[in-house]
N, C-alpha and C positions, 0 to 999 in steps of 0.2 A: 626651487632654487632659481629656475630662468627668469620668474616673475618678480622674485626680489633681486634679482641684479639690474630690469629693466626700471625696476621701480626707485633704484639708486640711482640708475641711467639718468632719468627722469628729473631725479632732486638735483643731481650736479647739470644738470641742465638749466631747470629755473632760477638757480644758483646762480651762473654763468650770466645768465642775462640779463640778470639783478643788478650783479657786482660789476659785467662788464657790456651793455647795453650794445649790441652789435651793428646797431645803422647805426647810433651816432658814433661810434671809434671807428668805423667804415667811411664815414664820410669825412671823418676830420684826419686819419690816418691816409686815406687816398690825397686829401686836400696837401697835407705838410709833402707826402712821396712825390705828385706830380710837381708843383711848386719846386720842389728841391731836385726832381729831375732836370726839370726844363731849367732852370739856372743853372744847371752844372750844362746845358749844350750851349747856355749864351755865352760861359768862359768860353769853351771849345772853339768861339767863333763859327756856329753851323747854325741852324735855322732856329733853336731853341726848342721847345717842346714839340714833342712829335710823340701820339700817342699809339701804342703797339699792346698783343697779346701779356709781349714780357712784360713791359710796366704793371699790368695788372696782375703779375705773379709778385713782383716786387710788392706794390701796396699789401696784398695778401699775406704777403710774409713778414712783413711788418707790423700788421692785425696779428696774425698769430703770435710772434714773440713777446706781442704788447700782451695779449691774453694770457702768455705762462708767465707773465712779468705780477699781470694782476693777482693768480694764483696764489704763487710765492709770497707778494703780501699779505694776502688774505689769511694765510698763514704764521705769518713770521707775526701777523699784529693781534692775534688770537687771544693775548692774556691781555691786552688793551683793551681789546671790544668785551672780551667778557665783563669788564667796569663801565667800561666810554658808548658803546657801542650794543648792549647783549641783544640788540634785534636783528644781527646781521645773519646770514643763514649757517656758518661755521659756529659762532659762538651760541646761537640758538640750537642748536642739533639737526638743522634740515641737512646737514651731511657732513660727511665725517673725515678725519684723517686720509682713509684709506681713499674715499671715495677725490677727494682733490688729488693724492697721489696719483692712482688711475690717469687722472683728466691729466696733468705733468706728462704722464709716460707716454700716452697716447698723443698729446698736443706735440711733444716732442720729436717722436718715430716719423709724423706725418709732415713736417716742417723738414728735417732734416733729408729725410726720404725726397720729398718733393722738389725740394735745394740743389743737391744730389745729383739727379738726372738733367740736370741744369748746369751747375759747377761747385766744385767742390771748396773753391772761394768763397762762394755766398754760404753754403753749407756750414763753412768754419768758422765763419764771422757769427751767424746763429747760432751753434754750439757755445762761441765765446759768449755772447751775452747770455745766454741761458745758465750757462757755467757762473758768470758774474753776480747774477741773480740769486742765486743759493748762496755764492761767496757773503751776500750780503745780509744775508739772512741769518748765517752764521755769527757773521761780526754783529748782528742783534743779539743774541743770545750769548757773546763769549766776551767783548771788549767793551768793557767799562768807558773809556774813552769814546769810543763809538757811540756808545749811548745816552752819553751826556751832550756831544756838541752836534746841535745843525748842521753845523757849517762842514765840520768830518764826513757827516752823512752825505754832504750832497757833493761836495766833493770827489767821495769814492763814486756817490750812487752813479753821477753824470758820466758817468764811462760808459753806462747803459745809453745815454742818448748817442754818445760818438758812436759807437757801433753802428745805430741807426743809418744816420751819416754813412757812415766806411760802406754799408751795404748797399743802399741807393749810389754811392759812386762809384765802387766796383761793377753795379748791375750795368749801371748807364756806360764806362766803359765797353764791358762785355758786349753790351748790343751795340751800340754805335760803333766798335771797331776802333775807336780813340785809344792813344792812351791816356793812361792817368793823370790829372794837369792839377799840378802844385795848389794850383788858385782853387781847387775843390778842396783842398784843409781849409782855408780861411773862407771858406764858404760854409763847411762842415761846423768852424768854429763860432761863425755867426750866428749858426740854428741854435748852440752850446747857452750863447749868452742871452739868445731869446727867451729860449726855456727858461734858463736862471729868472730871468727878468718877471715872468712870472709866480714862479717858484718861492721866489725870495717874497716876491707884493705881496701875495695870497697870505705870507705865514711871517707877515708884520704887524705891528697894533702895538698902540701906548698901552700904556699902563692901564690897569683898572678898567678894559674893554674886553677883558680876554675871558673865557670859561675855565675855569679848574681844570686843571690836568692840561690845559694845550702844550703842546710844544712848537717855540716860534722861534724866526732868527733875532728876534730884537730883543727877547731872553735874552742872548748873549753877545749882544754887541750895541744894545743901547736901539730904540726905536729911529733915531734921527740917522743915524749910520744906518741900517739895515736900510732906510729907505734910501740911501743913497748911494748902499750900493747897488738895491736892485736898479736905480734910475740907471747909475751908471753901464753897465749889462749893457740893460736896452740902448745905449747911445754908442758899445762896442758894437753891436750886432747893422745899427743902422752905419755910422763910420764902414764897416768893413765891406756893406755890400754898394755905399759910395765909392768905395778907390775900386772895385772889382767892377762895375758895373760903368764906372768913369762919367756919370752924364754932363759933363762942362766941354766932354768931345763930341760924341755922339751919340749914346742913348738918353734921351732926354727923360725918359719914363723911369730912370733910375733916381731921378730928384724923390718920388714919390717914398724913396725910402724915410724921408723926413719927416709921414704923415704919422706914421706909429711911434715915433719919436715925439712930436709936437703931442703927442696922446700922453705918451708917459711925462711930459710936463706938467700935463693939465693933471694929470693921476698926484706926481708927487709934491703940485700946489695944494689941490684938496686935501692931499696926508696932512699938511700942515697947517694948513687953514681950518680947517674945520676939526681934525680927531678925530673922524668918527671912525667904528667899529672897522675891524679889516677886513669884512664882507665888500665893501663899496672898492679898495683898492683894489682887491681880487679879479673882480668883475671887469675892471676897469684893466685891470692888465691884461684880463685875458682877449680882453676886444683889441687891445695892441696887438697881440698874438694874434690873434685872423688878420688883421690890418697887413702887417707884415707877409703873413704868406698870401696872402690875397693879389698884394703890390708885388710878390716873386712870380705869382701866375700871370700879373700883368706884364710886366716886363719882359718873363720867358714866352707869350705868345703875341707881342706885338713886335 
């Protein structure tokens, strides 16, 4: 018995690694938490990033919630990949229901636990998105509506990223002894439309580029729209961190937000110039997305 539970141990572990690669979601989950910490001290008017024990419980717990986030879909997308997908380790049989279950309850106890002796704010906020998380899973499996529009999905889904948000500035709060400053929503809200801004490029494409079965946003609103509204996003997310960051007064380093913008130009010239496949817009936004938090660590340590 002990040997075949180590040896499940074992499958939901190389499982785990597979689906959720640990140094890179480590590096790019610490990259978006410090970025997004140290902006929310430049509102504060204090020195901006300053790194501490706590930050690296924050980034940690952000890894973790991302990891029972990756879970749940891995799940919820089961009768997908058994078509789209059958190499993935759930739809091949390298583990089983029960055995991601398990990994849920445990990932859970130890996030919550760990939150906990810390504050029972951050604790709630991680209950809430893991709670959201299932909600969403359900609305796969129960509403019809839901399952037909993108734009539903990402909608409801993006409530998982505010969380993110609401946790890093609650946390940065709590240690700094600040209170909570209005200007971290519309900070919270720019990360909102970054994401989108990806989200929406990555899962654009004319006509006649696409593979069987995808599902995109330009399905259902036409390719030329979908690309303009992801353009759009990214020109909210840069706007917002110009009026917050003010550099026509004083921080000059806040122009830089215009660099990931002038990106998502060049992204939504080549959409239309060229056609090609929406692998290259993908890419291409997603280099916006480092650009961006890259220009938030800049800002928050100079």
């Amino acid at each position: 018995m002990s040997r075949t539970v180590i040896d499940r141990a074992k499958a939901t572990l190389r499982f785990s690694v597979q689906r959720y690669p640990p140094l890179f979601y480590l590096l790019v989950i610490s990259l978006w938490c410090v970025s997004l910490d140290g902006m929310f001290g430049v509102l504060d008017g204090a020195r901006g990033l300053t790194f501490s024990p706590d930050l690296l419980h924050v980034a940690l717990s952000i890894f973790g919630v991302g990891y029972f986030m990756r879970i749940v879909d891995e799940l919820r997308d089961y009768e997908y990949d058994l078509v789209h997908n059958p190499n993935r380790g759930l739809a091949k049989g390298d583990v089983t229901f029960g055995d991601l279950y398990v990994a849920l309850g445990l990932n859970a106890a130890v996030l919550l636990g760990a939150n906990l002796a810390v504050s029972w704010v951050r604790a709630a906020i991680l209950l809430g998105i893991m709670v959201h998380a299932m909600v969403l899973w359900w609305l796969e499996k129960h509403w019809a509506a839901y399952q037909r529009s993108m734009f539903l999905m990402i909608g409801i889904a993006i409530q998982l990223h505010v969380g993110h948000g609401l946790y890093v500035w609650v946390a940065h709060a709590e240690r700094t002894g600040r209170p909570l400053s209005p200007q971290g929503l519309l900070a919270i809200l720019a990360m909102v439309f970054l994401y989108l801004h990806w989200e929406v490029m990555r899962k654009t494409a004319w006509p006649g580029t696409t593979k069987p079965g995808e599902k995109l946003y330009s399905d259902e609103v036409g390719s030329t729209a979908s690309a303009v509204i992801a353009f759009a996003v990214m020109a909210g997310a840069s706007g917002l961190y110009l009026g917050l960051t003010k550099p026509w007064h004083s921080q000059a380093t806040g122009w830089l937000f215009l660099l990931p913008l002038g990106m998502a130009v060049v992204n939504l010239t080549l959409f239309f110039k060229n056609r090609r496949p929406r692998a290259l817009s993908g890419r291409l936004a997603a280099r916006s997305y480092f650009a961006f938090l890259f220009v938030m660590l800049l800002c928050s340590s100079l």
